[in-house]
N, C-alpha and C positions, 0 to 999 in steps of 0.2 A: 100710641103717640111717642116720638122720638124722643127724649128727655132734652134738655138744651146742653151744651158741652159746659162741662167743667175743669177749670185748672189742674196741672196733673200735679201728685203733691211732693213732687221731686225738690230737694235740695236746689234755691238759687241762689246761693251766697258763692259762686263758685270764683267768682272775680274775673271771667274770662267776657270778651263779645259774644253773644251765642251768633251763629251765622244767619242770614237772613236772605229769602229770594227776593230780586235776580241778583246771581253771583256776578258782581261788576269787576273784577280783580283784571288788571291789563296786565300784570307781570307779579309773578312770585315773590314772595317774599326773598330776598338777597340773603344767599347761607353759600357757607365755602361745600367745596367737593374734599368727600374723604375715601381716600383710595387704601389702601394696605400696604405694604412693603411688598408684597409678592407681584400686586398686581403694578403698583410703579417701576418693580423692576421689568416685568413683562412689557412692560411698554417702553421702557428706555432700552430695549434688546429690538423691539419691532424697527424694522425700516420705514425709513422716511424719503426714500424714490417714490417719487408721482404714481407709477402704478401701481406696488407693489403697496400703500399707503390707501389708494384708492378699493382694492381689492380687497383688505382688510377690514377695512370702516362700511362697504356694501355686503359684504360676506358674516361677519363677526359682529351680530347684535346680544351675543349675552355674556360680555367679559368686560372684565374690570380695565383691563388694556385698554380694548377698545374706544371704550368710554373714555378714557385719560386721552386720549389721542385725538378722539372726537373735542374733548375743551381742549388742548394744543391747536387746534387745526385755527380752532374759532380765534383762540387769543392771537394765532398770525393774522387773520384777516380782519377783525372786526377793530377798530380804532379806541386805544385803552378811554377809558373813563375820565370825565373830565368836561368842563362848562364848553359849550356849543353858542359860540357870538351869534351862528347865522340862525338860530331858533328859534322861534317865538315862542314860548309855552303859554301865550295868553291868547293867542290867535283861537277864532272859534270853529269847532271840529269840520263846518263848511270852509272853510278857509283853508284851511290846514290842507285840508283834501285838493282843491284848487289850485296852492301852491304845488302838492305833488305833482298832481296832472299835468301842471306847466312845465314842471322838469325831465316827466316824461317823455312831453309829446314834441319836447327840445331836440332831445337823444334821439327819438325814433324819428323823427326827420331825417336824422343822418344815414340812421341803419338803414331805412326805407330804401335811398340811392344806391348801397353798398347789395342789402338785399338782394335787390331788383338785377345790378350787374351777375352776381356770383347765379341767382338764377337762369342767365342767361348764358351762362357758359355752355363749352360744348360738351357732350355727354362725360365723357372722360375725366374733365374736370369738375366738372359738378358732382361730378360723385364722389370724388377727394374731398370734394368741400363738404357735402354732406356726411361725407364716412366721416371725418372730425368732428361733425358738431352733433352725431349721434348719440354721446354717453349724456350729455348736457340734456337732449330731448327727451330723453329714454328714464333720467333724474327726474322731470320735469312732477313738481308735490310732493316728491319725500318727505319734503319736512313735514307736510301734517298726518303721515303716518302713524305714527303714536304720542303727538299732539293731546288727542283724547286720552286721557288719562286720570286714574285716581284723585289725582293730586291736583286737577285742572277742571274736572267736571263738578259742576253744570255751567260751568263763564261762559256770559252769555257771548265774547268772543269767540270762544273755543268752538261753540254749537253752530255760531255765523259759520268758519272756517272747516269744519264739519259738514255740512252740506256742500261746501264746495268738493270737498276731500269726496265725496259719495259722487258729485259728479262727473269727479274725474276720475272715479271707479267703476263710470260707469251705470250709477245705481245699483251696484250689486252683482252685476252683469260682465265679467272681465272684457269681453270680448268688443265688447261696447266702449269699454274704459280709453284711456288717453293713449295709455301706452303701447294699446293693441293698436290704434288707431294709428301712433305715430313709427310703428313698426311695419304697419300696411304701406305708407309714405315713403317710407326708407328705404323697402324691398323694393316699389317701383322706380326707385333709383339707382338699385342696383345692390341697395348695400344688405346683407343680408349678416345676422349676427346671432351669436348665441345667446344663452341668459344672461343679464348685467350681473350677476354673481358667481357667474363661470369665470374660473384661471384663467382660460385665454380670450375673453371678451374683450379687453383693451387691446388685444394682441388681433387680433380677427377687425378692430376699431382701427386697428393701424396711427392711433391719436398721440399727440406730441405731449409734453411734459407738462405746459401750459392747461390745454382741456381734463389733463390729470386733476389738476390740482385744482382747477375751477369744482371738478367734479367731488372732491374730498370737501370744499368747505361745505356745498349743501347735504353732502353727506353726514356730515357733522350736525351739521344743524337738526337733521333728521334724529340723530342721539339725544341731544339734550335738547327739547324743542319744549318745554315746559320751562326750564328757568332762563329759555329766550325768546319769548312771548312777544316781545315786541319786534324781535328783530325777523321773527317768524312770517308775521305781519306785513311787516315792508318788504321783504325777500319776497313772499306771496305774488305781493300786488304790484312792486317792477317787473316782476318776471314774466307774468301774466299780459300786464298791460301794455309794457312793451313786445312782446310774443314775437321774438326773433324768431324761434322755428316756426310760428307760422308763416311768415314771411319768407324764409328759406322754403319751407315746402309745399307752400301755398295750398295753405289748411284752413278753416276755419279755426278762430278761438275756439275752446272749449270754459269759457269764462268771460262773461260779457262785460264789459267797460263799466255798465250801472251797478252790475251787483259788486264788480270790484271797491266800486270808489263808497258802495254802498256800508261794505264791509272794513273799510280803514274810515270813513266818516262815524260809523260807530264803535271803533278802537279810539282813535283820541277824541271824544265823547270822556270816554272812559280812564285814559291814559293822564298821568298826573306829569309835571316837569322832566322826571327822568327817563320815563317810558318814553314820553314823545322825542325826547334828544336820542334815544337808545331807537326810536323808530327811523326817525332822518337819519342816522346813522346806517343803517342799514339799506333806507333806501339810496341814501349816497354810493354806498359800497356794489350795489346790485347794478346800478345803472354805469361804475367803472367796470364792474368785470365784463356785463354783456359790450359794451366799448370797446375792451380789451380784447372779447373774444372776437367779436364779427373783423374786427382789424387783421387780427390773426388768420384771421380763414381769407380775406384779402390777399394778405400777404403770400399765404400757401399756395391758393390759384396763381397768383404772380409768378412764385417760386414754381411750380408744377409746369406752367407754360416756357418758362424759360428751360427746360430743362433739353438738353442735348440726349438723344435715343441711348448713347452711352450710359450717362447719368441713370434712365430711367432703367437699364435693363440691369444697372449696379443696386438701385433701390430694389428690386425684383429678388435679386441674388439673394439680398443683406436680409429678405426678410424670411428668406428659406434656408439660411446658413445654418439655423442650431438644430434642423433636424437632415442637414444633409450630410454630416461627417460619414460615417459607415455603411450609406447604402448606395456605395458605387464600385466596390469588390476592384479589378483592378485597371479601373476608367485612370487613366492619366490626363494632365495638362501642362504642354511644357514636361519639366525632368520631374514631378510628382505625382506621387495617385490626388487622386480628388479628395479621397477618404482621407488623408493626410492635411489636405490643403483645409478642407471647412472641419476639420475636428473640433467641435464645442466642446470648451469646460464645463465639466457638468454644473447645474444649476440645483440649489435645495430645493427640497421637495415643495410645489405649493407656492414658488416666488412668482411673481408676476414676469414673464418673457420682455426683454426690452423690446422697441419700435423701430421702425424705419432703417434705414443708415446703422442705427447706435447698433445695432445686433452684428455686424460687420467686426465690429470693435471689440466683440463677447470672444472670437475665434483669433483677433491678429490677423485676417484676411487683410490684404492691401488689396480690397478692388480695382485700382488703376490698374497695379501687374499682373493681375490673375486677366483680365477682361485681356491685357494687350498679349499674354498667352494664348487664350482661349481663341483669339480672333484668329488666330494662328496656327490651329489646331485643326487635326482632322474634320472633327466633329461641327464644323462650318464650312466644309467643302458641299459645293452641289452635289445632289444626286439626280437633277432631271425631274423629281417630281412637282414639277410647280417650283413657284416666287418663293424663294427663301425655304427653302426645304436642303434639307442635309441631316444628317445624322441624328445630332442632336433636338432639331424641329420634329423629325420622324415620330423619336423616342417619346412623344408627347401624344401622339397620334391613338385612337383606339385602339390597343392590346400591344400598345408600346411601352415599355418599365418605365414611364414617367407619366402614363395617361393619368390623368384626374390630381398631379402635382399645382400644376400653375389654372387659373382660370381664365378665361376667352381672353380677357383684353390682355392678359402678362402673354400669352403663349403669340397673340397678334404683334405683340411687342418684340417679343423674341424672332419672330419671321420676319419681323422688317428689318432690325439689326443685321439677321443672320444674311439676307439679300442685302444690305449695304455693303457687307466684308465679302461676300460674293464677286459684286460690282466693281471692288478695287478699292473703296473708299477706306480709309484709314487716317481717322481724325485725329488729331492730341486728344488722350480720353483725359480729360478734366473733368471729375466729379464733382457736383455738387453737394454739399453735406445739406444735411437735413438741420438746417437751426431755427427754423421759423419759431418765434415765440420764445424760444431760448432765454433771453434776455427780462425777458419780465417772469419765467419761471424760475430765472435763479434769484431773482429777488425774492420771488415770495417763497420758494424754497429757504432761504434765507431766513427771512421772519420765524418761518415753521421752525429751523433748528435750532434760536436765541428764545423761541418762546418759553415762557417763565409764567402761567397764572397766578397772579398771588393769590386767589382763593381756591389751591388746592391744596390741601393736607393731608398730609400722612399717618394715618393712625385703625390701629385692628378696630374691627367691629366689634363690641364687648357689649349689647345691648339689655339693659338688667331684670327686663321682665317682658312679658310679652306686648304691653302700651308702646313700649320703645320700639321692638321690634316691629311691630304692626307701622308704625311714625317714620322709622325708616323704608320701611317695604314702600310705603303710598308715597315717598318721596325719594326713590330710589333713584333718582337720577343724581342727587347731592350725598346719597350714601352707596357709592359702588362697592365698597367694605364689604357690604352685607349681601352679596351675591353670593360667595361660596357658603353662606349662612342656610339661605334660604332655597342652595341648589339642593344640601344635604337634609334640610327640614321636609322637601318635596318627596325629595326619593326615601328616606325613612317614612313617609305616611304611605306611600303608593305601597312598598312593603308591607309593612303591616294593616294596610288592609285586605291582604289576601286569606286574610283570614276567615273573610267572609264567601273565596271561593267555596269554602267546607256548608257553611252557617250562613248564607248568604240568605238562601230561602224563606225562614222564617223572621226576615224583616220585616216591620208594620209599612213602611211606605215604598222596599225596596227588595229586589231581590238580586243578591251582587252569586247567588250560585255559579260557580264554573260552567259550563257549556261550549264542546267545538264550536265554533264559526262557520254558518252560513249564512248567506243572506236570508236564508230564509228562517233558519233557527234566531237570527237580531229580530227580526218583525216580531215574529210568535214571541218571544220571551216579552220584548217590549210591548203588546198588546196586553197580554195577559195582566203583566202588572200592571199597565195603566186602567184596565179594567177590573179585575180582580182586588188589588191595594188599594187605589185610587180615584176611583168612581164609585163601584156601585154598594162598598161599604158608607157611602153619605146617607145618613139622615138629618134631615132639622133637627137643630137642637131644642130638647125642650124646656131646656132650662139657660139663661144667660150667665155669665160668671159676674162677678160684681166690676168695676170700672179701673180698679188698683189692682186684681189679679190679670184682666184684658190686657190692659196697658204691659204690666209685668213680661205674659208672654210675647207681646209684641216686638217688647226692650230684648228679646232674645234674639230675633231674627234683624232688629235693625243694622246690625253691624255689615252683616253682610248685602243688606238691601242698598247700603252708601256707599257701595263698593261695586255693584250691577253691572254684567258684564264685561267684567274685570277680565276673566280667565278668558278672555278673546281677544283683546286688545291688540295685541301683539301679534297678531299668527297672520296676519295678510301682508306683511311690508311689503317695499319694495326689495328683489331678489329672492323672496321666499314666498310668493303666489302664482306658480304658475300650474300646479295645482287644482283642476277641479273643483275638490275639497275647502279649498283657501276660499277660492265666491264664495261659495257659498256658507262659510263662515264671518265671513266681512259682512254679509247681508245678515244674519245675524245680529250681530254686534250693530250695525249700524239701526236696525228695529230695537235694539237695549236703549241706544241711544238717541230717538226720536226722530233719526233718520234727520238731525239738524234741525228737528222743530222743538224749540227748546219746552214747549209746553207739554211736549211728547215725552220729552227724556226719563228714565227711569228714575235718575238721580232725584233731577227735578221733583217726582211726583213722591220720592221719601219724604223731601223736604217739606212737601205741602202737609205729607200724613204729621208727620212731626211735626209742625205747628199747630194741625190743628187738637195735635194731642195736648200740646201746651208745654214740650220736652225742649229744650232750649240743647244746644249743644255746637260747638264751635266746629266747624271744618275740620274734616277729618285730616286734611294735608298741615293745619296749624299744631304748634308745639301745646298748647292748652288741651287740644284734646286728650292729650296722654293723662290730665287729669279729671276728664269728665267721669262724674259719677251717676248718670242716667241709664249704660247699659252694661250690664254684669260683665264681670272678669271672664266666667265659663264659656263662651262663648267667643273668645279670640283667635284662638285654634282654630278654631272652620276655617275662620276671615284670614287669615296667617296661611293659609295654604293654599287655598284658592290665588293669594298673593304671588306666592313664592313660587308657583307652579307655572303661573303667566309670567315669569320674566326670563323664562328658558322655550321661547314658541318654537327651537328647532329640536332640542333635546328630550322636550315632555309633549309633543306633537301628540304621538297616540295616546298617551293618560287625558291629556286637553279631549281631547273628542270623545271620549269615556265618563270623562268630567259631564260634558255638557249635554252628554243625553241626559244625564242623570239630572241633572239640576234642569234641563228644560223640561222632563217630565215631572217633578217635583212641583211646576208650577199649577198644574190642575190638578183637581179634583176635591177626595172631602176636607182636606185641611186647610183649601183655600175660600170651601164655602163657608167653612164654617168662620174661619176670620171674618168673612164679609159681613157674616150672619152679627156678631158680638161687635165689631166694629161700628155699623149702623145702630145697634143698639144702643151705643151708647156716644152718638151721633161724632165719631172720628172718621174724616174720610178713607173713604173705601181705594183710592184712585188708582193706587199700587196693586190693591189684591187683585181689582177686577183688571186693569191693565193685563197681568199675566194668566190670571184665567184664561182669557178670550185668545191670546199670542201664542202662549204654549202648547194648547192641544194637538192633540194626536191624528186629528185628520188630515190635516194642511197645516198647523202651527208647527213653531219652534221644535216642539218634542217629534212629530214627525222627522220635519227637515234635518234634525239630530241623527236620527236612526237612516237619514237618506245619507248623511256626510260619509257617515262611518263607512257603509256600503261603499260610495263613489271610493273613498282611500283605500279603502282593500281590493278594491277590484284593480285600481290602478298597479298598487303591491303586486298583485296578482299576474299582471299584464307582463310587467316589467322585471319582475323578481323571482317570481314562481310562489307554489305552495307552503314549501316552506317559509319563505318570509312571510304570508298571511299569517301563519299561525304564529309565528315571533312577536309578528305585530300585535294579533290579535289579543296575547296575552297582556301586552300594554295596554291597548286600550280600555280592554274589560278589568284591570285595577284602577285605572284613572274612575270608573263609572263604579267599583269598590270605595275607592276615596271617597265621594260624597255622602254612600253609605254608612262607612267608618264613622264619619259626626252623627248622620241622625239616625242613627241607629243603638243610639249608647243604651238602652233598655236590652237589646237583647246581647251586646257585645258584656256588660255586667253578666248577664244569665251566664256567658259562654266562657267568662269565665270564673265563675263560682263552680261551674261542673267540672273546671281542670284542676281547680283548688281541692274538688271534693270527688275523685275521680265516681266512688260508688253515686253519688246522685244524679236522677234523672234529671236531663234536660229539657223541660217543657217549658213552651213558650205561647 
């Protein structure tokens, strides 16, 4: 018979709230941003050009800069702090909800008619309009990329917001996902594009200043989407619910109207006076920019249609000028080589290329006199072969030095021109500049460069014990400081765990031994130990421990159990999943976290085990935890790494996937039955241990899928890199899968080195 639970006899005088399920929190607690001096000056050196701003903030998720730029971006667009006349904060959460909808379906009345035209254009322009409103589609949920968070899990908002994030991933599935979907859309219109965190993706987007910068604020928001909870929220559900690219590309939603209003009905449920003014706020903000934008792309088709074939064959030129300076040897126009005439100043390494027209302006090219040259030039005389053929149309032809330059519609454009000046025709070339949008980009380029946060600060990271470090790590978005902390805590532990390549073998639950890389030598190594260490050493215990030593070891592993899934978090964003690998790390992580069933979530089911133990302890993202005295000091380390590891998913990429076989095979076998076993004995729920039992195994669970990720990335290394990168790689990986080692292994790492202190003694183990 199961004994009945008893109080655990822990210390309550701690004077904190202990935290308690469901985590109702609508927005973080209010704390300033502390940056360093190195990294403020990094960012006060960064550009603040629309592309080149953009580029950085999708490209650059593990820097202090970044971050800084990312709250610059926000403090331009988000309306400073301060009472809201038009807000009810006593209205009821239906209500509230109702009023949005109303303001919504206000907006998208309008868009609907604008919509509906710009859809109807003819191919040519539609595809202008769609090539612009590409980066904004292609954004579309960044912000709840890393959303899910230390700092933010189990809220029961976050897990709503969570399952949507999973749906527009597709479930797990990339190919399924939003973004695949609204890339299949894009290409049937013509527009085809690189990665959104390629150099030249805004340059291939051909997009003005304006969708730049629309595109920087949700970029933003996607950085610090924790201590903006609520504006996360309303940004969500205009965007959505409004669904301009649906409408543009006449898509189905991927987010349906009920679970929308389902999901801000229980936000301000939750949400206290400030939140919900910080929510209207943001839903005000969303439904100007999409306003702003669809106007703009209006305007552009306007602009596009009116343009004179002169015009369009100068936009053509302007956008091929910075790579056309030195590959025309000695082509003249008029009294100059050509090579002479588009010479670009060179551009730093890594800058984002300007757009349209403006690239004209990189060279001093006067497109009027070059065109009124060029019309005039040999190189537009007929040759007889067909409408508009001459020299220069030739040179475009299969196995002519300009095939595969311009594509079908430029080089069409180009033969109509060139049969115009053929014809005799000789217009005033009056070019049209490209300023669509201009005017409201230099406004809020404006904002961006008066921006001022008052809640960021400047000050080193000096953290005084590992509770502090741990408190910064899990709220690392208010402490960027502590990134170059926790970049060199990472890379020091992956270090010296290589020490267990030598000594690896004789680990009780692990064997981090060196071994080439095969796919077939990963199986075999990983089978064996899940077999060998991990399985079929279980026997029942036949003896229980008493209730105070249970608990004891328990208090060791919880640190890291309120932190679940951590080391994954990060590795799927947006611009850094296209990947294989990435799916099926995101499905992962998304089964840590309940897949959005917040009953499911891993978090969650600590919190239940800790209650039912009777362990009181406050949120690990609160400053009181730094004083809890429930789970030992020894034990910070592990949680501190696995921390500081996850907030670098482009730099510790291969240690991460080394990491996670290792902790996903950790999850089975005898040290999890045996908790189960002492656990029931002394009637604390089991909900966590058997959870990972059953998920982690080695036939189809986690710990397989682990050892399937590894394989998909190396193969891909493989594909793309050769042999030698495997094995560069490989040694990465195989010390991240060291790292976990390193912690539980401290029995034999003592043994190994007491024989280096005592070189004459045996080491047995």
């Amino acid at each position: 018979m199961t004994p009945a639970p008893t109080p655990y006899t822990g210390r309550r005088d701690r004077g904190f709230v202990p935290f308690v399920l469901p985590d109702t929190i609508a927005a973080l607690p209010r704390r300033p941003f502390e940056f360093s001096r190195a990294g403020v000056a990094e960012a006060a050196a960064a550009s603040l050009e629309p592309a080149a701003l953009f580029h950085r903030l999708v490209s650059d998720q593990e820097s202090e800069a970044s971050l800084l730029l990312a709250r610059h971006v926000l403090d331009a667009f988000l309306p400073a702090d301060g009472p809201d006349e038009d807000v009810d904060t006593q209205a009821g959460p239906e209500a509230v909800a109702a009023a949005v909808a109303t303001q919504i379906a206000e907006v998208r009345a309008e868009l609907v008619g604008t919509a509906d035209a710009l859809r109807r254009l003819d191919p040519e322009l539609r595809e202008g309009v769609v090539r612009e409103r590409s980066p904004l589609a292609l954004l579309d949920g960044c912000w709840l990329d890393t959303l899910s968070q230390p700092a933010t899990q189990p809220s029961v908002i976050v897990n709503r917001l969570f399952a949507h994030h999973l749906t527009l991933r597709g479930d797990g599935s990339p190919q399924r996902g939003l973004a695949q979907r609204r890339r299949r859309a894009l290409e049937a219109e013509g527009v085809h594009l690189p990665s959104i965190a390629a150099v030249d993706f805004l340059d291939k987007a051909r997009v003005r200043p304006l969708t730049a910068l629309h595109g920087c604020f949700y970029l933003a928001l996607s950085r610090l989407p924790g201590n903006f909870l609520p504006e996360v929220v309303g940004v969500h559900h205009v965007f959505h619910a409004l669904g301009t690219d649906d409408l543009l590309l006449g898509t189905a939603p991927p987010l349906s109207e009920p679970e929308l209003r389902e999901t801000l009905t229980a936000f301000v449920g939750l949400a206290g006076p400030d939140e919900r003014r910080r929510l209207h706020a943001a839903v005000r903000l969303t439904l100007e920019l999409e306003r702003e934008h669809i106007a703009m792309l209006a305007e552009l088709a306007s602009w596009r249609a009116g343009l004179t074939l002169e015009s369009k064959v100068a936009e053509i030129i302007a956008r091929h000028v910075p790579l056309a300076g030195s590959q025309h040897g000695g082509v003249r126009v008029g009294d100059s080589l050509l090579s002479d005439i588009f010479r670009a100043p060179a551009r730093a390494r890594g800058e984002a290329p300007a757009s349209g027209l403006d690239r004209a302006a990189l060279t001093g090219v006067d497109l009027g006199v070059f065109l009124a040259d060029f019309r005039e030039s040999r190189h537009l005389r007929a040759t007889g072969a067909g409408e508009g053929a001459c020299r220069f149309t030739d040179a475009m032809r299969f196995g002519g030095p300009m095939f595969g330059i311009f594509d079908e519609r430029e080089a069409a454009t180009f033969r109509a021109w060139a049969a115009s000046v053929q014809s005799g025709e000789r217009p005033d070339i009056v070019i049209s500049p490209a300023t669509v949008g201009d005017e409201r980009a230099a406004l809020r380029s404006a904002a961006l460069a008066r921006s001022a946060p008052a809640d960021v600060v400047v000050a080193e990271a000096e953290p005084r014990d590992h509770r502090e470090l741990f408190h910064r790590l899990v709220n690392i978005e208010n402490f960027p400081n502590t990134l170059p902390l926790a970049a060199e805590q990472a890379e020091r532990c992956f270090s010296e765990a290589e020490i267990l390549f030598v000594h690896g073998r004789d680990g009780r639950y692990t064997d981090a031994t060196w071994f080439d890389y095969s796919p077939r030598a990963l199986y075999e190594r990983a089978e064996r130990v899940y077999w060998e260490k991990l399985v079929e050493p279980y026997r029942p215990l036949a003896e229980i421990p008493d209730r105070d030593e249970v608990l004891f070891r328990q208090t060791t592993y919880y640190l890291t159990y309120l932190i679940d899934g951590a080391w994954l978090h990060r590795l799927a964003g947006l611009g850094h999943d296209e990947r294989t690998s990435d799916g099926m790390l995101f499905a992962i992580y998304a089964d840590e976290m309940g897949n959005g069933d917040l009953r499911k979530n891993h978090i969650t089911l600590t919190h239940r085990v800790l209650a039912s133990a009777g362990i009181e302890l406050p949120h690990i993202r609160d400053e009181a935890f730094m004083d809890q005295d429930e789970l030992p000091d020894d034990l910070y380390g592990f949680a501190i790494q696995q921390l500081c590891m996850c907030l670098f998913p482009d730099r510790f990429y291969d240690e991460i996937l080394g990491y996670n076989l290792a902790i996903e095979m950790f999850g089975s076998g005898e040290m999890r039955l045996h908790e189960i076993q002492k656990l029931r004995h002394h009637g604390i729920d089991t909900c966590y241990e058997q959870a990972h039992l059953t998920i982690d195994n080695f036939s189809a669970g986690h710990a397989k899928q682990a050892a399937d990720i590894i394989v998909a990335h190396l193969d891909g290394v493989r594909r793309t890199l050769g042999d030698a990168a495997v094995a560069a790689q490989w040694r990465r990986v195989w010390r991240g899968y060291a790292s976990f080692a390193y912690f539980l292994e401290q029995p034999l790492l003592k043994k190994v080195a007491a024989a280096a202190d005592d070189p004459a003694a045996e080491l047995v183990i």
